[in-house]
C-alpha angles and dihedrals in degrees: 000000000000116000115232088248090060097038089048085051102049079048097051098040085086097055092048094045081053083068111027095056096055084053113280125150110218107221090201088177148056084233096051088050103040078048097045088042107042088048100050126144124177121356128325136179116212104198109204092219113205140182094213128104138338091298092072091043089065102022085080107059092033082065094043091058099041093059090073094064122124094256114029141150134305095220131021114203130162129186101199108227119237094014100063102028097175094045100053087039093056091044082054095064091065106047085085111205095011129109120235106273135165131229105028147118132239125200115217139181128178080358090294117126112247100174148325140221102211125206090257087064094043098040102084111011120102129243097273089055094048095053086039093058081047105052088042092064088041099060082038092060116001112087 
């Protein structure tokens, strides 16, 4: 029989595949993310992936899509909630000022939060808002 942790793997693959091929870096650890984000240089947006609810189902793509504006970020990093609990709680720590939310998407430079697109703002949009709320903050804060 295979065990939950198996079975939740083999589901999500798909949702992290959405992201790494267009590009994402997964942090899977606290480490990987205290390093990544210590060490930042430029803009970066940390996508909290999720499983959960119609806002990851098109946060994703939202996010796919906005990566091909005219001004975007230097790194694109996610930590996927509720997978790779130390991972997404470390990159927490650092989202100053915001709730926990997934899925969302947090804008960085030099590993300072710039802003961030919360679930609330995701959930219920469509596709064209989402992008929107993310190439707005891009040609706020990407060179």
């Amino acid at each position: 029989m295979m065990s939950y942790e198996a079975y939740m793997s083999q589901v999500i693959q798909p949702m992290r595949d959405e992201l790494t091929r267009v590009g994402f870096t997964e942090l899977k650890t606290a480490e990987e993310v205290e390093k990544t984000f210590s060490e930042m240089k430029g803009t970066a947006l940390v996508v909290v992936n999720s499983v959960c609810g119609c806002a990851a189902g098109l946060a994703r793509p939202a996010v796919a899509y906005s990566i091909n504006h005219e001004k975007k970020p230097d790194h694109l990093y996610t930590v996927f909630a509720g997978q790779d609990k130390e991972a997404t709680a470390k990159a927490r720590e650092y989202f100053e000022g915001y709730p926990p939310s997934s899925p969302s998407f947090a804008l960085m430079k030099d590993g300072k939060i710039m802003t961030m697109i919360e679930r609330h703002q995701i959930e219920n949009n469509d596709l064209p808002t989402i992008a929107k709320l993310l190439t707005d903050a891009y040609d706020k804060y990407c060179g």
